[in-house]
Structures are given as structure tokens and as C-alpha cells.
MDAnalysis code that builds the backbone (N, CA, C; Angstrom):
import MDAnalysis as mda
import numpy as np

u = mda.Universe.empty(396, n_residues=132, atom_resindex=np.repeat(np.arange(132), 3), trajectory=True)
u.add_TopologyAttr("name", ["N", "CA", "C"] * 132)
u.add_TopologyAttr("resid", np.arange(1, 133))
u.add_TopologyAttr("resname", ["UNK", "UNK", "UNK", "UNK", "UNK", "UNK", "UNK", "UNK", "UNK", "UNK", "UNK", "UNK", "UNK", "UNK", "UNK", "UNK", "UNK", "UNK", "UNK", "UNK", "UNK", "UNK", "UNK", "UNK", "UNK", "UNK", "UNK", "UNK", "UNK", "UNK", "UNK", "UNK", "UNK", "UNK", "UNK", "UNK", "UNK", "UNK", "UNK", "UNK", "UNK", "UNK", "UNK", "UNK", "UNK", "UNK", "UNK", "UNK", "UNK", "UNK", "UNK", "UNK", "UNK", "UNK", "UNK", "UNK", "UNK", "UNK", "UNK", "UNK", "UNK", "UNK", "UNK", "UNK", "UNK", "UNK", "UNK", "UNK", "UNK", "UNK", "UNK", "UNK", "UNK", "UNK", "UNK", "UNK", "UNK", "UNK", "UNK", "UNK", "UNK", "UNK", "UNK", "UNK", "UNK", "UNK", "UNK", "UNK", "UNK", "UNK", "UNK", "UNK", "UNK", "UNK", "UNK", "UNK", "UNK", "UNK", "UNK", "UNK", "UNK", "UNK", "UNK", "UNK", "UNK", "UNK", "UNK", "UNK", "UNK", "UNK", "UNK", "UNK", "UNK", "UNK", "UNK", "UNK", "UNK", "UNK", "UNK", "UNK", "UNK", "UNK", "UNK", "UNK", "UNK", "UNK", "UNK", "UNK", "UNK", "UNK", "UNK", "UNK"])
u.atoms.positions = np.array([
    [-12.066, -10.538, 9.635],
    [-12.034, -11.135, 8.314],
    [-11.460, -10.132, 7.326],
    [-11.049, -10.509, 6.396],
    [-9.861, -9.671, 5.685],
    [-11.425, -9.287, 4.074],
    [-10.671, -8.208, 3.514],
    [-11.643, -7.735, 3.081],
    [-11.519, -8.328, 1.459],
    [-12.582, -8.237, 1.056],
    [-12.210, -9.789, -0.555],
    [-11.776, -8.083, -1.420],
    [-11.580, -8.159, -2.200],
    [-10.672, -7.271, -2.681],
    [-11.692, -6.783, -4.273],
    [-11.829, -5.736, -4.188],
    [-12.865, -4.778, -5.673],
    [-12.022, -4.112, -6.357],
    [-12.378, -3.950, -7.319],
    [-11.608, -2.841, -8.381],
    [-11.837, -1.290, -7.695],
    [-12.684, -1.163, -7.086],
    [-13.287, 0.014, -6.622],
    [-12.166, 0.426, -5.737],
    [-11.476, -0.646, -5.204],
    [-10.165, -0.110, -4.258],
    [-8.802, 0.294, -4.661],
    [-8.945, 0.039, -6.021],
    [-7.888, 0.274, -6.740],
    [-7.972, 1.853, -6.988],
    [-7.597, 2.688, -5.904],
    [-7.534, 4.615, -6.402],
    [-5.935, 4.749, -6.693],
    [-5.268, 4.073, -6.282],
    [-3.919, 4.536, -6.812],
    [-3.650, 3.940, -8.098],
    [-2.478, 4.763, -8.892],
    [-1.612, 4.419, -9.751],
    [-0.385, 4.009, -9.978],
    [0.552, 3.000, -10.608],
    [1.748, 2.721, -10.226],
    [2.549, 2.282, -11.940],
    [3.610, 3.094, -11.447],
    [4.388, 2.450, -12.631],
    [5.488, 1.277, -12.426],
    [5.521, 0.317, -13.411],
    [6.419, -0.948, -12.792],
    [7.770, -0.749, -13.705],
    [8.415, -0.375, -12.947],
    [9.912, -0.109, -13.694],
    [11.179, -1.133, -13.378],
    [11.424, -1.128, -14.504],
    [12.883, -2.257, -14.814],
    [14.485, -1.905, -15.688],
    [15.137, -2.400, -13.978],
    [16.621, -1.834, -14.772],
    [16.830, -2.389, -16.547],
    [17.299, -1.210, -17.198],
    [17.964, -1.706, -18.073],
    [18.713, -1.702, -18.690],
    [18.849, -2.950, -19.692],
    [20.852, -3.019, -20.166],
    [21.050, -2.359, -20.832],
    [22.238, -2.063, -20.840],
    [22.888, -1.027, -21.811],
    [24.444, -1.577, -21.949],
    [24.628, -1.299, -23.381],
    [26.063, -2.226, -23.683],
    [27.534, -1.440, -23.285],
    [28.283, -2.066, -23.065],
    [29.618, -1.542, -22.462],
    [29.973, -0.755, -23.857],
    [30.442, 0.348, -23.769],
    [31.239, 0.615, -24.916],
    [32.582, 0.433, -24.953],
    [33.099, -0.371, -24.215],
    [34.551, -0.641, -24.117],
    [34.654, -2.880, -24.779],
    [32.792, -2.895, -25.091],
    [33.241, -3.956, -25.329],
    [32.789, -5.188, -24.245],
    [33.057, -4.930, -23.488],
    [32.825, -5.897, -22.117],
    [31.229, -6.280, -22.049],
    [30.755, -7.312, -20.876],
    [29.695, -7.440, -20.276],
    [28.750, -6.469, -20.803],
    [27.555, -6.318, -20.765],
    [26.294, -5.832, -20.434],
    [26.560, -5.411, -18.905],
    [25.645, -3.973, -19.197],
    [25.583, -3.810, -17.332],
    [24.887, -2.870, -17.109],
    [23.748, -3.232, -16.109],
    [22.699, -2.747, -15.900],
    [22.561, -1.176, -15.801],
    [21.494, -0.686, -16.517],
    [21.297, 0.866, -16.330],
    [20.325, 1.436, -15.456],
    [20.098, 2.338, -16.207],
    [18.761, 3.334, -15.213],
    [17.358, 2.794, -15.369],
    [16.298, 2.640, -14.205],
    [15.139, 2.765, -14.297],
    [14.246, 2.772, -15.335],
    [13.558, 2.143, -15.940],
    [12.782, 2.408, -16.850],
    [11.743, 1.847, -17.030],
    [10.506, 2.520, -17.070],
    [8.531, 2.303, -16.899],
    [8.300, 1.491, -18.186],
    [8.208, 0.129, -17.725],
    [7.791, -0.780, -18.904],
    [6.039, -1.144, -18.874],
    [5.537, -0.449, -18.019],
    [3.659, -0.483, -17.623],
    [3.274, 0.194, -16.416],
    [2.405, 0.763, -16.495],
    [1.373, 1.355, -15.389],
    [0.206, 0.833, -15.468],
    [-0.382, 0.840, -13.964],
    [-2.153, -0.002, -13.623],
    [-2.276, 0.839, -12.525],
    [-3.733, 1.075, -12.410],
    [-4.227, 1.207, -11.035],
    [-3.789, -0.315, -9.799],
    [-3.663, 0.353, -8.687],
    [-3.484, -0.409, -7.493],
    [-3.959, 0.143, -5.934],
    [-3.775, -0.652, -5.469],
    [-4.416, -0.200, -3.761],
    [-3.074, -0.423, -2.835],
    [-2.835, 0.800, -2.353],
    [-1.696, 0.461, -1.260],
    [-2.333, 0.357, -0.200],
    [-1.673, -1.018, 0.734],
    [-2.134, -1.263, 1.949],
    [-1.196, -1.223, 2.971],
    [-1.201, -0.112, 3.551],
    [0.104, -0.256, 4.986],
    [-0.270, -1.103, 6.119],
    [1.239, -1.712, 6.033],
    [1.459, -2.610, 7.348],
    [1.864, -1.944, 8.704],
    [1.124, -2.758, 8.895],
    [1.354, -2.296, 11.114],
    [1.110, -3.397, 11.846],
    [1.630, -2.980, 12.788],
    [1.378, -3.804, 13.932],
    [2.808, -4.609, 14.580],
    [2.876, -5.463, 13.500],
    [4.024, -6.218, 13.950],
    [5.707, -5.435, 14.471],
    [6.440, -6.379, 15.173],
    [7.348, -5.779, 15.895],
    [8.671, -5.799, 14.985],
    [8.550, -6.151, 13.861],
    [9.471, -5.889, 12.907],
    [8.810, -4.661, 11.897],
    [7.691, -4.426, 11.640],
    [7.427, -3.545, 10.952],
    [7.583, -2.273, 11.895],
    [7.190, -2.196, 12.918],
    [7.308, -1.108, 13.901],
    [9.013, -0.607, 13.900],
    [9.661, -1.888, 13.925],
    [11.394, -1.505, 14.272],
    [11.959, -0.639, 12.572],
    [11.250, -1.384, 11.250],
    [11.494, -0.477, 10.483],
    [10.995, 0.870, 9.834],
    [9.890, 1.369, 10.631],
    [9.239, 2.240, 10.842],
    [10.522, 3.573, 11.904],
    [10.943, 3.454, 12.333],
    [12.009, 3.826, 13.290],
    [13.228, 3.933, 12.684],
    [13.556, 3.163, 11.764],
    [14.193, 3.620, 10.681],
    [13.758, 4.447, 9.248],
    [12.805, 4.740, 8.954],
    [12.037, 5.200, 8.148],
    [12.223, 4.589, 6.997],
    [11.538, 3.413, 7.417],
    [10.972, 2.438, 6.230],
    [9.531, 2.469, 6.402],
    [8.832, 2.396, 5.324],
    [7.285, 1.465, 6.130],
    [6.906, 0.551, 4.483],
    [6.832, -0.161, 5.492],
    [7.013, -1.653, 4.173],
    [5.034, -1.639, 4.329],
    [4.949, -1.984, 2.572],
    [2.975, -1.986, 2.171],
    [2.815, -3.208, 1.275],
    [1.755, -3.255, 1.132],
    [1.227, -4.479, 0.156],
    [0.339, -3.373, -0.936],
    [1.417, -4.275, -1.835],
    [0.530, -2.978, -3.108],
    [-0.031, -3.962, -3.957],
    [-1.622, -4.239, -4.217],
    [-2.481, -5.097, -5.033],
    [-3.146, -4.659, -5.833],
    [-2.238, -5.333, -7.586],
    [-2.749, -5.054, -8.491],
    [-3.538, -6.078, -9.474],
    [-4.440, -5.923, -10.746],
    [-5.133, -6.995, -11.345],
    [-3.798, -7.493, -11.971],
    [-3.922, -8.835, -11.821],
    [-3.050, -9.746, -12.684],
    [-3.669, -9.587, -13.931],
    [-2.811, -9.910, -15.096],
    [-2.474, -9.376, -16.007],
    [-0.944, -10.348, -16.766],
    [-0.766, -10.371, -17.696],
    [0.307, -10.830, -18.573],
    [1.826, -10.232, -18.075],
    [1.604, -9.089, -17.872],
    [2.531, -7.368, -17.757],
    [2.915, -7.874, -16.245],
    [1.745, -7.717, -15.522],
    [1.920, -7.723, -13.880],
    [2.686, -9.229, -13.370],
    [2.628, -10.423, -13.583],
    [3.175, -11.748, -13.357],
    [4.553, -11.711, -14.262],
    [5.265, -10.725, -15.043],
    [6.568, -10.844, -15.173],
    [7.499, -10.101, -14.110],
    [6.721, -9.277, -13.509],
    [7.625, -8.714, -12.422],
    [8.042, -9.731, -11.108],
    [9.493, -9.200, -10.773],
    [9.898, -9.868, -9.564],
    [10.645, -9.337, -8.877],
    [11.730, -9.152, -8.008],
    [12.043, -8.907, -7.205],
    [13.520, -7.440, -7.832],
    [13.400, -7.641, -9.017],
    [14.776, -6.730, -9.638],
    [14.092, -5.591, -9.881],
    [12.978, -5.798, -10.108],
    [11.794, -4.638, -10.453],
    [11.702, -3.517, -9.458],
    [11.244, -2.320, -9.274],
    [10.680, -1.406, -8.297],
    [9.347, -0.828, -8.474],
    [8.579, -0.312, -7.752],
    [7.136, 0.206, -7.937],
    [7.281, 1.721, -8.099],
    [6.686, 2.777, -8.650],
    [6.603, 4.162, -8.720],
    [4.906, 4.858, -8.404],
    [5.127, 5.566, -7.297],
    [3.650, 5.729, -7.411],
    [3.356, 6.955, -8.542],
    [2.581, 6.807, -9.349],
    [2.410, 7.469, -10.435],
    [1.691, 8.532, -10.542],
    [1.336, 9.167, -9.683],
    [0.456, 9.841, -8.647],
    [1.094, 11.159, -7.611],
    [2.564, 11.287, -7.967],
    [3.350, 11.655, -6.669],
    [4.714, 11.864, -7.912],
    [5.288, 13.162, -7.269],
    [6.340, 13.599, -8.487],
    [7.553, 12.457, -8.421],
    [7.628, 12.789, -9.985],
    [8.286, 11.259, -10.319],
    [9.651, 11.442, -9.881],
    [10.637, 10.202, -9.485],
    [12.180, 10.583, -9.179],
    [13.041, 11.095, -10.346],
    [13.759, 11.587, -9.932],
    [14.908, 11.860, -10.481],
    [16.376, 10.849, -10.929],
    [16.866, 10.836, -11.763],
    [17.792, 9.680, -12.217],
    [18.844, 10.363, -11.247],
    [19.983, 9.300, -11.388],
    [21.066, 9.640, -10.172],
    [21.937, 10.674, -11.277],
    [23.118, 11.053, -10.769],
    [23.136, 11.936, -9.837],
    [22.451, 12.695, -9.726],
    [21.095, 13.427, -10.065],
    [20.799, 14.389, -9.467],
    [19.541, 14.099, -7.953],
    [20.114, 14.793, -7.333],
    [18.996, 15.091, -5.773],
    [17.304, 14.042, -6.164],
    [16.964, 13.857, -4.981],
    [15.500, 12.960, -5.536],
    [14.757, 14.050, -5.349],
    [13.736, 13.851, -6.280],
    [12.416, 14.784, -6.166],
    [11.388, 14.711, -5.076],
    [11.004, 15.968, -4.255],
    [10.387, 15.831, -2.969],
    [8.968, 15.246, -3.160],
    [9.395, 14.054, -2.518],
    [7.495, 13.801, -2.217],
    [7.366, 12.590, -3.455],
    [8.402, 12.011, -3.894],
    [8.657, 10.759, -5.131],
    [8.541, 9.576, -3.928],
    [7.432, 8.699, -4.393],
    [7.342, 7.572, -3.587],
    [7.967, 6.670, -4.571],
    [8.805, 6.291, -4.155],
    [9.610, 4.783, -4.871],
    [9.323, 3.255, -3.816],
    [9.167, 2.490, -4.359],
    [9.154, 1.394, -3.432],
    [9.644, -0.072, -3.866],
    [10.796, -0.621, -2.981],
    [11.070, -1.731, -3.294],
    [10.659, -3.018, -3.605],
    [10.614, -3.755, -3.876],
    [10.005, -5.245, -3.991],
    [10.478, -5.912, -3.149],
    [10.244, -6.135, -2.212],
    [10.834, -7.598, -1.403],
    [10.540, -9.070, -1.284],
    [9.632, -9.473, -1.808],
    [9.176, -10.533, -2.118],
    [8.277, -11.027, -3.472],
    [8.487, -12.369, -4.305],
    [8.154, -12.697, -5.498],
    [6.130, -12.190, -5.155],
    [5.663, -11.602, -6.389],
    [4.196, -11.924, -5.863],
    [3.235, -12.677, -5.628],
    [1.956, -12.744, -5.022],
    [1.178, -13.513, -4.346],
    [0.032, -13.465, -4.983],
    [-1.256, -14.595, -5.477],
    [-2.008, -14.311, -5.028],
    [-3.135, -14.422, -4.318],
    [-3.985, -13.613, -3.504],
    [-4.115, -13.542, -2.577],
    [-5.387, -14.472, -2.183],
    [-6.506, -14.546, -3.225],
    [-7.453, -15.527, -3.746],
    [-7.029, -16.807, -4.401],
    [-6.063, -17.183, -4.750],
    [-5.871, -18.227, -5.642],
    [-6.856, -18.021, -6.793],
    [-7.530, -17.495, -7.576],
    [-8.089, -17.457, -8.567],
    [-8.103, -16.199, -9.612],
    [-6.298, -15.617, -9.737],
    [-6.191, -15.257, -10.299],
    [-6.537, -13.949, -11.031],
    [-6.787, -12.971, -10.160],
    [-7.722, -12.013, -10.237],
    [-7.060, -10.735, -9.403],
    [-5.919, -11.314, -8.870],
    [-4.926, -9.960, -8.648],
    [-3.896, -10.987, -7.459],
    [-3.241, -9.557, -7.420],
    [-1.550, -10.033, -7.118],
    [-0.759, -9.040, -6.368],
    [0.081, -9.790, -5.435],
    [-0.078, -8.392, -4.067],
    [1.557, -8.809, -4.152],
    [2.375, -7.455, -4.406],
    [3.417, -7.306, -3.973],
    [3.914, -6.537, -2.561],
    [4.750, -7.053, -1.711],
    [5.027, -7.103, -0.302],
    [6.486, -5.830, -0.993],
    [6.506, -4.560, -0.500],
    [7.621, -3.410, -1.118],
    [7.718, -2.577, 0.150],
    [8.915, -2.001, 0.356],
    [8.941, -1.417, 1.560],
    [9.023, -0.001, 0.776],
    [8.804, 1.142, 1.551],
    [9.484, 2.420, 0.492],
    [10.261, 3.168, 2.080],
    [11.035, 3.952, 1.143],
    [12.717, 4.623, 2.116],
    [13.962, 3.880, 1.946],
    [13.923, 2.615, 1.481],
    [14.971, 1.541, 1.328],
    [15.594, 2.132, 0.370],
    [17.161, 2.274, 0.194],
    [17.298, 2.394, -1.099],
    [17.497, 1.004, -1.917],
    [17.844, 1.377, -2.981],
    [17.572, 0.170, -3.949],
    [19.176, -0.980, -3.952],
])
């Protein structure tokens, strides 16, 4: 039986960051920029195992988690353009320069869930090693 889910499990921290626009100076389009922390919450990372697709991207050095946080106003605008930061773990570095050792970044791969139906938190499915 799967475990009903406490605040008490929430020991991690995460920042929810979103590309953003920045205007052409030549005039043109909008077009997307760098990273940027629009909220942080405590959350619980839960690693996946077992399965024979998680194992195959494990071997590539992925390992895809379920990261469950309290829903919230902030937390139900995120989706899939978004990335997770563990907030907890030295933060990355903007491009070009080298990433910072030991920066957990993690993708979003799927819209979020939740997991009770009653609204009381919300589990994003993110792999980390992927790049973006």
C-alpha cells in the first residue's frame, strides 16, 4: 500500500523556475531567455525503480523521480516548460559557463497529478541528467 503522504515528508527544498522573455533588440519576436526562480516550497523526492524503462535510463544517467509538493496557487501554474532546482544543492550556473558540481536540476516530463484527488498536493514526474 502506497504511503498517504504528510508534511513531515516534505525535508527537501525546490525552486520552480521559468524561462523568460526577453525582447529582441533588433525588433523581432520575443525569445525565450535564461532560467528564472519564480517560487520555492518544501517537497519530497521520490526515486523511481524498478521498471525496465527506468532501469534503461538509469544506464544512461538519467534517474527520473516524483517530486511532491503542497498545492498551492504558485504550484498548479507550472507545466511542462518549467524545470525543478533542488534548493538544497549548489545552484547551476547560467550557460556559457561550466555547471556547478553537485547542482541537481530536473526536468518536467509530465503535466502534474494529484495524487489524492483532494487537493492537498501535487506530484511532478522530472527526470534529472536530461538536458533541457
Amino acid at each position: 500500500m502506497a504511503k498517504t503522504p504528510t508534511s513531515g515528508l516534505l525535508r527537501g527544498r525546490v525552486h520552480f523556475q521559468q524561462r523568460q522573455v526577453e525582447p529582441d533588440p533588433w525588433g523581432g519576436p520575443p525569445r525565450e531567455g535564461e532560467f528564472a526562480t519564480v517560487f520555492t516550497c518544501a517537497a519530497e523526492f521520490i526515486a523511481l525503480r524498478g521498471s525496465e524503462t527506468v532501469i534503461a535510463n538509469r544506464l544512461q544517467g538519467i534517474q527520473p523521480y516524483i517530486v511532491r509538493v503542497r498545492q498551492s496557487a504558485a504550484s498548479r501554474q507550472v507545466d511542462e516548460t518549467w524545470r525543478i532546482v533542488d534548493a538544497r544543492a549548489p545552484q547551476p550556473t547560467q550557460p556559457p559557463d561550466p555547471p556547478a558540481n553537485g547542482a541537481r536540476v530536473f526536468a518536467i516530463k509530465a503535466p502534474p497529478t494529484d495524487p489524492d484527488q483532494k487537493r492537498a498536493w501535487l506530484d511532478f514526474l522530472v527526470e534529472q541528467g536530461r538536458l533541457e
